[in-house]
Structures are given as structure tokens and as C-alpha cells.
matplotlib code that plots the C-alpha trace (Angstrom):
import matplotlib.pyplot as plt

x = [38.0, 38.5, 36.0, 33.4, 33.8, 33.4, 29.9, 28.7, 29.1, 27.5, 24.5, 24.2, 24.5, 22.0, 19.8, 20.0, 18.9, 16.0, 14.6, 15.5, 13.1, 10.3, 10.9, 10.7, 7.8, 5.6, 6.5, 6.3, 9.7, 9.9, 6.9, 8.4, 11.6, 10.0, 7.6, 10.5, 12.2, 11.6, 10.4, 7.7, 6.7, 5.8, 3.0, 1.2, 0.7, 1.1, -1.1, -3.6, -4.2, -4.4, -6.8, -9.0, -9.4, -12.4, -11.7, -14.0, -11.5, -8.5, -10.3, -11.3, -7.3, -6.1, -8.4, -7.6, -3.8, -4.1, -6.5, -3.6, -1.2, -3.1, -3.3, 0.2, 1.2, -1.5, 0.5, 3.1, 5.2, 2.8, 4.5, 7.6, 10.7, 11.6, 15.0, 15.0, 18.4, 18.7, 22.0, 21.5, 23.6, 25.1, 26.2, 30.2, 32.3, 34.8, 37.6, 36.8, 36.2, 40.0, 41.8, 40.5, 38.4, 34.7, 32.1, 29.6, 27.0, 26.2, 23.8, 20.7, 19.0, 15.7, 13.6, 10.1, 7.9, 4.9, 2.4, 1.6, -1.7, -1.1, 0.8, 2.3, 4.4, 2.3, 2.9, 1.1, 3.0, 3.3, 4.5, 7.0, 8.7, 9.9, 9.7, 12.4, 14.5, 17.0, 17.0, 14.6, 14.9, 12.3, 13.3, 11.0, 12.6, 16.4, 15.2, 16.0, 14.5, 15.0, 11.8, 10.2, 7.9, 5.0, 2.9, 3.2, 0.3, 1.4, -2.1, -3.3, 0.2, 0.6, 2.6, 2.7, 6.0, 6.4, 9.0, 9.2, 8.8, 7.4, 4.8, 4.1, 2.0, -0.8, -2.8, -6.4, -8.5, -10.9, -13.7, -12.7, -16.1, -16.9, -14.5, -16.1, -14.5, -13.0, -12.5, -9.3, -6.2, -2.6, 0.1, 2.5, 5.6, 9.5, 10.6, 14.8, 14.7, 18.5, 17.5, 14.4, 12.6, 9.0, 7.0, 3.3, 1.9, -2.0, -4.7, -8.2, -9.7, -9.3, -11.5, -12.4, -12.8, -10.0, -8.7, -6.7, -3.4, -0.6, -1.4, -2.3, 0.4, -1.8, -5.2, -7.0, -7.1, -9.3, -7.3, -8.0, -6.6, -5.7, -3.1, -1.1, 2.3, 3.5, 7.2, 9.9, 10.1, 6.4, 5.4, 3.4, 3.1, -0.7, -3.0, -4.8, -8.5, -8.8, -9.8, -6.5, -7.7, -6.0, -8.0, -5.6, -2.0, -0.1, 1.3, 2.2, 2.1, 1.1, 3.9, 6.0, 8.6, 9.2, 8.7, 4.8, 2.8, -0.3, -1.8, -1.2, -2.7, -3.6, -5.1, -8.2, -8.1, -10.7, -9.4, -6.1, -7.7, -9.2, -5.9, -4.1, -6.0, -5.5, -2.0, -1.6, -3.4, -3.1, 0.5, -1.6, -4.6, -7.8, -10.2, -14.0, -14.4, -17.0, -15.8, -17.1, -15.3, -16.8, -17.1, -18.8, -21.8, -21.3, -23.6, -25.0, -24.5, -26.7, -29.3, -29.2, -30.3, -32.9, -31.0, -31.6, -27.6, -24.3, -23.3, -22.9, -20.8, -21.8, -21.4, -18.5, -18.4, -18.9, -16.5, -17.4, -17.6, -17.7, -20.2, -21.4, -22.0, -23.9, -26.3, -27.3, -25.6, -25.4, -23.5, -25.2, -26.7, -25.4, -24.7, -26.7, -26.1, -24.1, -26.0, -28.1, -24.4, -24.8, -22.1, -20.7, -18.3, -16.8, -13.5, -16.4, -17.2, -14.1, -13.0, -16.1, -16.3, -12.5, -13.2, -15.3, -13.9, -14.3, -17.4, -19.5, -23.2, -24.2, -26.8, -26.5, -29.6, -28.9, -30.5, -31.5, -34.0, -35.3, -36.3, -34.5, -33.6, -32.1, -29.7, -28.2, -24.7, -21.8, -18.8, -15.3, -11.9, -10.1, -7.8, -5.1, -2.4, -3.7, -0.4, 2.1, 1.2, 3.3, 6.6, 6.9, 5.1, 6.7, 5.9, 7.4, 4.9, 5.9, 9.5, 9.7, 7.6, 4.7, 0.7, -1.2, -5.3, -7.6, -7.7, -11.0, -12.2, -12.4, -7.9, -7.7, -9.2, -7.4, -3.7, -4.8, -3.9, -5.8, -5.0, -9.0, -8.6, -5.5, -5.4, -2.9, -3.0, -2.2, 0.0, -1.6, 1.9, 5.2, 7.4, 10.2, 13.6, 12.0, 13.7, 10.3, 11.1, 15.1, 13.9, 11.8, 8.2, 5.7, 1.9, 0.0, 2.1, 0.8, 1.9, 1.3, 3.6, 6.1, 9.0, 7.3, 3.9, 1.2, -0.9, -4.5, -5.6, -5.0, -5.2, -2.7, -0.2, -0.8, 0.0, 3.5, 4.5, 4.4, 6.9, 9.4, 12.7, 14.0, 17.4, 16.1, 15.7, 12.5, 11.8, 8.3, 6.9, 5.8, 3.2, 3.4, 1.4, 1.4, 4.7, 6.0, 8.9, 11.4, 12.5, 14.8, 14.4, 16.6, 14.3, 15.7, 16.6, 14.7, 13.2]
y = [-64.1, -63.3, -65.6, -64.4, -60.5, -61.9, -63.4, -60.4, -58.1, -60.3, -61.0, -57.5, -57.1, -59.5, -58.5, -54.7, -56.4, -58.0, -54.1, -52.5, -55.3, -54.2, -50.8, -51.0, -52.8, -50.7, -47.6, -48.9, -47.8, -51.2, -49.9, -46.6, -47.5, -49.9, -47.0, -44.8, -47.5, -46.5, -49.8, -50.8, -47.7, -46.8, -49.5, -49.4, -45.5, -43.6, -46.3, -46.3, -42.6, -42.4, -45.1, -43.5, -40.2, -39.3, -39.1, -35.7, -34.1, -35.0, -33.4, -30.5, -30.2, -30.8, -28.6, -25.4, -26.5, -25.9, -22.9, -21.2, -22.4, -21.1, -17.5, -17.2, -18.1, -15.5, -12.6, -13.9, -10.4, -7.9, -8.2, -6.5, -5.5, -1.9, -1.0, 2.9, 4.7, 8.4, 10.0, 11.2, 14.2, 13.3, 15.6, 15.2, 17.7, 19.3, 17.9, 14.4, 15.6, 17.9, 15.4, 11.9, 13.0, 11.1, 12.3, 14.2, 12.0, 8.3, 6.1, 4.4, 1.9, 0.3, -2.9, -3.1, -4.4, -2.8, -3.9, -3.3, -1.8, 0.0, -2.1, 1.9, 1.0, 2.3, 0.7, 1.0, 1.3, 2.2, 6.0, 5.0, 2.5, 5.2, 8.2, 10.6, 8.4, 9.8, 7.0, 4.0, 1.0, -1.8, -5.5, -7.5, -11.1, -10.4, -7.3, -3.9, -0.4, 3.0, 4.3, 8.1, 9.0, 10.1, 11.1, 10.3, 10.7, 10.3, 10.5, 6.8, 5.7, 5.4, 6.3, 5.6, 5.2, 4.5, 2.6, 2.4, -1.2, -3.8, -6.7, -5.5, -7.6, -5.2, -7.0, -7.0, -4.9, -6.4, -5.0, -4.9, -4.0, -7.5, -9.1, -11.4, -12.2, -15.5, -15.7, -16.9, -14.4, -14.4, -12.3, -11.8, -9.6, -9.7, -10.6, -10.1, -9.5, -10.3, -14.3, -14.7, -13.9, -13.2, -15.7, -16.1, -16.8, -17.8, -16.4, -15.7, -11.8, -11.6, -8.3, -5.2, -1.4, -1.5, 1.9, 3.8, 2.0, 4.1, 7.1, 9.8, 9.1, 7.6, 10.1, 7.5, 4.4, 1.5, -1.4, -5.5, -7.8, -10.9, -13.6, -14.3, -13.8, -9.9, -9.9, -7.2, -5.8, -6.9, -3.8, -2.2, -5.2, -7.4, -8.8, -10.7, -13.0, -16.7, -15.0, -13.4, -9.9, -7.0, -6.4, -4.4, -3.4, -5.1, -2.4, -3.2, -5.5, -5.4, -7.4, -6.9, -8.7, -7.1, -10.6, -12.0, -13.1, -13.6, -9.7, -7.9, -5.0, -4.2, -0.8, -1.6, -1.6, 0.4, 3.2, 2.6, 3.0, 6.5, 7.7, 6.2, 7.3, 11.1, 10.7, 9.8, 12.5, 15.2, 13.8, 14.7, 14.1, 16.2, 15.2, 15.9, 18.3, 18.6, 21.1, 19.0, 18.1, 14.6, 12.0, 8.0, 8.3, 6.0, 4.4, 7.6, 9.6, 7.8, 6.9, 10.8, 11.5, 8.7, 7.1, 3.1, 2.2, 3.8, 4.1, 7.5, 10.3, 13.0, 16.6, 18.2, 21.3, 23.2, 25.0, 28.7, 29.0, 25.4, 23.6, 22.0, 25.3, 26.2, 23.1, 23.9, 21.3, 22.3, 20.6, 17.0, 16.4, 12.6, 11.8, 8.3, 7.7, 9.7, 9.6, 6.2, 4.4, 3.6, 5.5, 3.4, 5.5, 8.9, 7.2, 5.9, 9.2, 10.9, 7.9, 8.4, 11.6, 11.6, 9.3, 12.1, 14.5, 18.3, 19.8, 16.7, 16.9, 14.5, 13.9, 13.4, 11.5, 12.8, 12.9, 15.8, 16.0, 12.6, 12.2, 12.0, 14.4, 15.2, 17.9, 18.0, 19.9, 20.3, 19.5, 21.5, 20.6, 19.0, 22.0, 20.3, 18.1, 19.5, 20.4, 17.9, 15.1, 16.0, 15.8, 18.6, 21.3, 20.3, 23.6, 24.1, 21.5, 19.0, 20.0, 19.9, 16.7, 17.8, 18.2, 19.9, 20.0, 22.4, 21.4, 19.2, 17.0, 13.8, 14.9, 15.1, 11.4, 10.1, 10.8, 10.6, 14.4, 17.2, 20.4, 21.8, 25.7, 25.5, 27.6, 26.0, 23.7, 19.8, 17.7, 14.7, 13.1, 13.3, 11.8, 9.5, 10.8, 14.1, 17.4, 17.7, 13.8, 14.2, 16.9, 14.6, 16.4, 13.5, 13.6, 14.6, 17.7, 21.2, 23.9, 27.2, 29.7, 29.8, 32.1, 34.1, 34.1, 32.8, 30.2, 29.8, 28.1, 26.1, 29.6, 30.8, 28.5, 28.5, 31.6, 32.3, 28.7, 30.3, 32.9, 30.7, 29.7, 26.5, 26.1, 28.9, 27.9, 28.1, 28.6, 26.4, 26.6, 23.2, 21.7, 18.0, 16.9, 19.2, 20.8, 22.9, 23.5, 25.3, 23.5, 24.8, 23.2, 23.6, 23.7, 21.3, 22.7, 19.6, 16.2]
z = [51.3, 47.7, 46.5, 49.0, 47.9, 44.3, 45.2, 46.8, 44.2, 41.3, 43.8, 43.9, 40.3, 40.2, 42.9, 40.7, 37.1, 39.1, 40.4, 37.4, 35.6, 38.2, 38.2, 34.0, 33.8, 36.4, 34.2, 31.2, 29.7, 27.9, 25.6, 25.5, 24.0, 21.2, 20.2, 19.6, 17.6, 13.3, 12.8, 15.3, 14.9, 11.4, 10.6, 13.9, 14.9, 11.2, 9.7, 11.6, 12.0, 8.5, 8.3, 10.5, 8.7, 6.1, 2.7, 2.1, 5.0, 2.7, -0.4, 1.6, 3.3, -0.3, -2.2, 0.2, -0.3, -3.9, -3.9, -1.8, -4.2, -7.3, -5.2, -5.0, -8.4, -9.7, -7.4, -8.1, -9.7, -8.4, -5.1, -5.1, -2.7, -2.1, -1.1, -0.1, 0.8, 2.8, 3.8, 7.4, 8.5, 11.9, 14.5, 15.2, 17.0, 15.1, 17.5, 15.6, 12.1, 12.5, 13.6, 12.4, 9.5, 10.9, 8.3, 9.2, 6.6, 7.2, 4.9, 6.0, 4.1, 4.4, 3.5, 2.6, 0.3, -2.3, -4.7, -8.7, -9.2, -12.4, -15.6, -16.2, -13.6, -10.8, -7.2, -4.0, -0.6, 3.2, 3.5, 6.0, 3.6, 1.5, 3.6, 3.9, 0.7, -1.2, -3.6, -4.4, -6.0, -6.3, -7.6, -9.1, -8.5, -10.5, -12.4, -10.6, -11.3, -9.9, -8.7, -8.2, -5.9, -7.1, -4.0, -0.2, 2.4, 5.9, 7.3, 6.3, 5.9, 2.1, -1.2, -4.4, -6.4, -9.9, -12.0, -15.7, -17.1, -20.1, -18.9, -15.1, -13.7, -12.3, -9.2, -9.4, -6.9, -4.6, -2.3, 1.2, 2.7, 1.8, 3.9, 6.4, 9.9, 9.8, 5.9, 4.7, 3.5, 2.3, 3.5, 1.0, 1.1, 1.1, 4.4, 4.6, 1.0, 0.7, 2.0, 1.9, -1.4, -1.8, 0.6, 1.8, 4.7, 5.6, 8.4, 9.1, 8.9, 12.7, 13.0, 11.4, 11.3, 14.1, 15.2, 17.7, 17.4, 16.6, 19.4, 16.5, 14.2, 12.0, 11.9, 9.3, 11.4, 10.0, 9.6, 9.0, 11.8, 10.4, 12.0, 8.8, 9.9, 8.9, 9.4, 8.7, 5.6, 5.0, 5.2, 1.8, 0.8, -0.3, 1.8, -0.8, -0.6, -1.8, -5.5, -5.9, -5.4, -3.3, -0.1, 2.4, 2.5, 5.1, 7.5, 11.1, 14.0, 17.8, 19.4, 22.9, 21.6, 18.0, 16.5, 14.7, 17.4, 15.2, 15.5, 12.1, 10.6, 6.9, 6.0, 3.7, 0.0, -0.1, 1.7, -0.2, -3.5, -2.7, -1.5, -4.4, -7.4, -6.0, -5.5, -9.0, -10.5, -8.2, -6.3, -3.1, -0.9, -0.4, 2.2, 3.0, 6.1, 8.3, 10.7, 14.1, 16.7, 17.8, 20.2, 20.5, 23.0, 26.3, 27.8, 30.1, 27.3, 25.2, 28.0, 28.6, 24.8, 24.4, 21.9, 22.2, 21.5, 22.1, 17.9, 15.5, 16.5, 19.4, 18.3, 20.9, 19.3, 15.3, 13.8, 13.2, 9.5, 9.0, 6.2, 9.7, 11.0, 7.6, 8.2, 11.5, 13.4, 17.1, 20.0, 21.0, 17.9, 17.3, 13.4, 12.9, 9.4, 5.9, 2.7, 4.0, 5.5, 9.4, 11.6, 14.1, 16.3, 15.7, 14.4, 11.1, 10.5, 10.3, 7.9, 6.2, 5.3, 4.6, 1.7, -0.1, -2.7, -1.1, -2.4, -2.1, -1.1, 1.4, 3.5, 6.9, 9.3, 13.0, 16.4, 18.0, 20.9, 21.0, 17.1, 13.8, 11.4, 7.9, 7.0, 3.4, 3.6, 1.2, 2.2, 2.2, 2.1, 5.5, 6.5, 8.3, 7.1, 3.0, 2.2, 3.8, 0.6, -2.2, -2.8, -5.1, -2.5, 0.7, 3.7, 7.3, 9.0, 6.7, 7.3, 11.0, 11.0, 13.0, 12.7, 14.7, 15.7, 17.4, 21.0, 21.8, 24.6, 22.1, 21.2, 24.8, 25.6, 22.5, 23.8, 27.6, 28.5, 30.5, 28.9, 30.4, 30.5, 27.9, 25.2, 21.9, 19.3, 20.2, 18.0, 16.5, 14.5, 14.9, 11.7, 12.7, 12.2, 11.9, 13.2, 16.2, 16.8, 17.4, 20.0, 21.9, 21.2, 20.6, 20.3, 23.0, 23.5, 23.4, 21.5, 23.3, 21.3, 18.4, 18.5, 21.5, 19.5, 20.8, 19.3, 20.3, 17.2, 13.9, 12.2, 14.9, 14.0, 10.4, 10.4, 12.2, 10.2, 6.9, 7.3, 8.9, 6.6, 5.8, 8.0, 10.3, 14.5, 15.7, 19.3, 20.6, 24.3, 25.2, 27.4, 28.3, 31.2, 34.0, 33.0, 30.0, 28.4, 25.1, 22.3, 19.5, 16.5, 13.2, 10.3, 7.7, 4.0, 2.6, 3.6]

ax = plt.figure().add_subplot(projection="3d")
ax.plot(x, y, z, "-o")
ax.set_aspect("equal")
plt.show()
């Protein structure tokens, strides 16, 4: 019996050896097994692919290796990391503070990176890398330096600090109008400064001239889209070409998740330049104004007008008083072109005539009535947001963290709100951290009265904002949507 229960278990071990050999073979796992093994595997599959590739597709591979390599070591020092500290005043009932001493005062510190474009000492940043800073202080590998600001301009998002210093490396400028879509960049900034030391990543110029992104925060929207990673604490810092040069600041990301998924945003050196050279002589911004309220022309719109394509920017409404209104321009005239420069979209013009100095002739090629026609205009200075730039001149709006704007069809579209019949002023940016942002307003709201005032127009508000006190309440009636509300706010002593 024994020897019988003996011979039925190896035949079944045997009969199981002989199907596992069949069931091996049919799926190939024998083949499998030997590819994985180091040995058989290295001469056969490496080898061969190798073999098979052409020799001017290594020297191409190998040439772009070294021409990124030769890019970063020419940046290398203009890139630098900026470390920004701000003592936050918290709100903590007195039953804590009497009995267990919690202070009323915590410390915030910050990350982000910026970019020497002046060997004085002069470096290039985004405004919400050092805004609202107590103390700065930029590191240049292991040298440290206490920075100033010397200007901030939170309508394109950029500042300029300064630090005082032998042998800066000063990063040459380049010309971002001549970036092509699909040419080759670097990102380079100071990721988790306190691990991770200056790196660079690659991409492509994804797209250009993008705009409405940040929902009004940022008024001057015309940024690069590249796919070179832009991580934390990138922010301010270069977005250089294959030559070396400065082309855009790196700035922000689109991303669900909070993490690079390959959509990154630089803000043109060309813009930057223009802000930059005025905040260093001037320590604030001034714009060209138009005084027109504008729109893009659809489709209908343009079909309606005779114009052949939907491009320039459609005339809403003058400003009384305005240059525009001086010129002659009148509602549906369509702005084609500014001094010979092709208008795209009403987000180009506004950019556009941004970039010029108040007081600047220009010449502008509209449509009016089915033909074309020339009016020569001077410009004047951008009224809103003039005096919210410089540190040393720093009013109530700029306090409370808000701008406002005239109420138009083309603010209305922009932040998706019906205000039709309304009368106020709409707020176009909200500053983080700001006293208007710890009381929930956001763009898109309406302003209908301050302090039981009324406010009907930019004027309006002006107006009742420039006797208001630093540490004084302010009462505003709000509109959001179809309902309204109060907010108090405390007016800060200081940023």
C-alpha cells in the first residue's frame, strides 16, 4: 500500500514537469527568462541597436548635448536664489495670548529664484517672489547678500532688487519677438534651494503671445509656453535660447495637480526689459493710454464690418477726455495696425501701447466704414494702477491690495460676470495675502460704494480712496454675481 501511494505521487510529479514543459514552451517563458539574464543579454539586443544607428544622428544627439552644456555653464551665476522673509500679524484672542503667551506675529519665508541683468548688482524677478518682504536675501552659490528692493510692478508680475557685489555675472539680453515655435530653450532656476542647487531643464517654445491666464490678476498677459519643466521656486528665474541670451522670465505653471506637467509660462524679455529699465530709474512704471475700451471682433462681428478676418481690436467705447477721444476715434472703429505693427486681438493692443513711454506719438491704421484710415494721436499716461509701483510711494489701493477699472462689456466677458445696467467700478487684481484677499473679495466683484459713497467711476473711487487713513476700517458694498454684500476691511499701516 505504501509503495503504491509512493508511485502515484512521483507520477504526478512527473506527469506536472511534463505540462509545465508544454505550457513553457507555448508561451515562450523559456526565452523570456534568458533575455532577462545580464549575460545573454548584453551582446545580442544593446549591440545590435547600436549597430543599427547612423553616425550623423549621434553627432547631431551629441552636438545639441554639448550646446546645452555650453548654455548652462555661460548662465552659470546670473541665476540666482532669493530667500524673502515677512512677519505676518495673526489674529489670537486674548484668552490665549493671557494665559499661554501665543504671539500674535509668525514668520513666513519664501523660495524663488531671479536673474542678473545689471553687473551694479541689478536683478530681474517675479513681483510675487518678493512681494510683501520684510527682508531679502539672494545667494549666489555659497555667497549671500542682503537685497533692496528697488521697484515692484504687480501688473506684468515683476521687480527688480538690487544687491551690492564685485564680478556679477550680468546675463546677456536677447530678442524675444524672434522666438520661433518649436525652437529649443532652457529653464533654469533654483528649485528647493536648500537641496537642490541651481538646475536646468530643456523644451521647445510651445506657443506664443498667450493671454488670459491668471483671471485679471495679471492685466499684462503675454507670456511664452514652453514644456521645460518650471518647478517651485523657479519662479523669476531665466528662460534662456541655445545662444545663451535672456528671452522670458519663467513665472508660472498650468497644472491640476500643483506638480510640472509640461505647460509653463515665461513673461517675454521684451516686455521685461521695458518694465525693468523704468523701475530702475524711476522705481515705478508708466504706461501709454489710449482711453478705449476694446474688444477682438468674432466672426459676425467682423462679417458685419466688411473686415476680411477676425484680428485688431473693436472700439467698445472712448473715454471722454481721452487722447482717443482727441483723435476722433468713435465706437466700431477696429484698430488694424500701431505705427505700421499688425494688431492681433485687443489683448496686443493693450500690451502694445503699454510698452510706450506717455506722451508718445503714434500712428494708428483703423477701419471705419468699410475702408482704412490713419489717425496720428499722442498718447497719455495709463491712469489706473500709476501709483501702486514703488515702494517708496505706496497709496490706499496699494494698501488694501485691490485695482479697480471702469466697468465695460470686454471686463465683463473677461471675468464671466453680468453687471448690464450696473453702475461701479469692477476689480481687475486682488494681491495675495492682501487685507481685500483675507476678506474674500476677488476679481470680478463690483464695487458699488465706499463708506456709504457711491462710486460710479474710476474718478469716483479715486476720489473717496485718497482721504482714507492707513489703520482706518473701511466699509465697501459689494456685488458678486446676482447678489451683494458689506465688507470691513482694516487698512494696513504698511505693506
Amino acid at each position: 500500500m505504501k509503495s503504491k501511494l509512493t508511485l502515484i505521487i512521483l507520477f504526478a510529479v512527473f506527469l506536472g514537469v511534463i505540462v509545465g514543459l508544454v505550457i513553457s514552451s507555448n508561451l515562450d517563458l523559456t526565452n523570456r527568462s534568458i533575455a532577462a539574464d545580464s549575460k545573454a543579454a548584453k551582446p545580442v539586443l544593446l549591440g545590435a541597436q547600436y549597430d543599427n544607428l547612423d553616425a550623423s544622428q549621434v553627432a547631431s544627439a551629441e552636438a545639441l548635448s554639448k550646446a546645452f552644456a555650453h548654455v548652462a555653464e555661460l548662465v552659470k551665476g546670473s541665476v540666482v536664489t532669493i530667500k524673502s522673509t515677512q512677519t505676518v500679524r495673526t489674529e489670537v484672542p486674548e484668552f490665549w495670548q493671557y494665559f499661554f503667551n501665543v504671539p500674535d506675529e509668525r514668520i513666513r519665508q519664501g523660495l524663488g529664484s531671479g536673474v542678473i541683468v545689471n553687473p551694479d548688482g541689478y536683478i530681474i524677478t517675479n513681483n510675487h517672489v518678493v512681494e510683501g518682504a520684510d527682508e531679502l536675501q539672494v545667494s549666489i552659490g555659497k555667497d549671500n547678500f542682503d537685497a533692496t528692493i528697488v521697484g515692484r510692478d504687480p501688473e506684468s508680475d515683476l521687480a527688480v532688487i538690487k544687491i551690492e557685489g564685485d564680478n556679477l555675472n550680468a546675463i546677456k539680453l536677447g530678442d524675444s519677438d524672434d522666438l520661433q515655435v518649436g525652437e529649443w530653450v532652457l529653464a533654469i532656476g533654483n528649485p528647493f534651494a536648500a537641496v537642490l542647487d541651481q538646475t536646468v531643464t530643456a523644451g521647445i517654445v510651445s506657443a506664443k503671445g498667450r493671454t488670459n491666464l491668471t483671471e485679471g490678476r495679471i492685466p499684462f498677459e503675454d507670456f511664452i509656453q514652453t514644456d521645460a519643466a518650471i518647478n517651485p521656486g523657479n519662479s523669476g528665474g531665466a528662460l534662456v535660447n541655445m545662444r545663451g541670451e535672456l528671452v522670458g522670465i519663467n513665472t508660472m505653471i498650468y497644472s491640476s495637480s500643483g506638480g510640472n506637467v509640461g505647460i509653463g509660462f515665461a513673461i517675454p524679455i521684451n516686455l521685461a526689459k521695458n518694465v525693468m529699465e523704468q523701475l530702475i530709474d524711476k522705481g515705478k512704471v508708466a504706461r501709454g493710454w489710449l482711453g478705449v475700451y476694446i474688444g477682438t471682433p468674432d466672426e459676425e462681428m467682423a462679417e458685419a464690418l466688411g473686415l476680411d478676418e477676425t484680428t485688431g481690436a473693436l472700439v467698445n467705447e472712448v473715454t471722454k477726455d481721452s487722447p482717443a477721444e482727441d483723435a476722433g476715434l468713435k465706437e466700431l472703429d477696429v484698430i488694424l495696425e500701431v505705427d505700421g505693427k499688425k494688431i492681433e486681438d485687443s489683448s496686443h493692443l493693450v500690451n502694445t501701447i503699454a510698452n510706450y513711454a506717455p506722451g508718445s506719438d503714434v500712428e494708428l491704421l483703423i477701419w471705419r466704414d468699410g475702408r482704412e484710415k490713419t489717425i496720428t494721436l499722442k498718447l497719455g499716461e495709463r491712469p489706473t494702477g500709476g501709483d501702486i509701483v514703488s515702494e517708496e510711494d505706496e497709496d490706499v489701493e496699494n494698501l488694501l491690495g485691490i485695482e479697480v477699472d471702469a466697468l465695460t462689456r470686454e471686463n465683463m466677458r473677461q471675468f464671466q460676470v453680468d453687471y448690464t445696467g450696473e453702475e461701479g467700478v469692477i476689480i481687475i487684481n486682488v494681491e495675495r495675502e492682501s487685507a481685500a484677499a483675507k476678506e474674500g473679495i476677488r476679481p470680478g466683484d463690483l464695487i458699488k460704494s465706499i463708506n456709504k459713497e457711491p462710486v460710479k467711476s474710476v474718478s469716483d473711487f479715486n476720489r473717496v480712496v485718497k482721504d482714507i487713513e492707513p489703520n482706518s476700517v473701511v466699509l465697501f458694498r459689494i456685488k458678486r454675481g446676482d447678489s451683494g454684500y458689506f465688507a470691513a476691511i482694516r487698512v494696513p499701516k504698511q505693506k
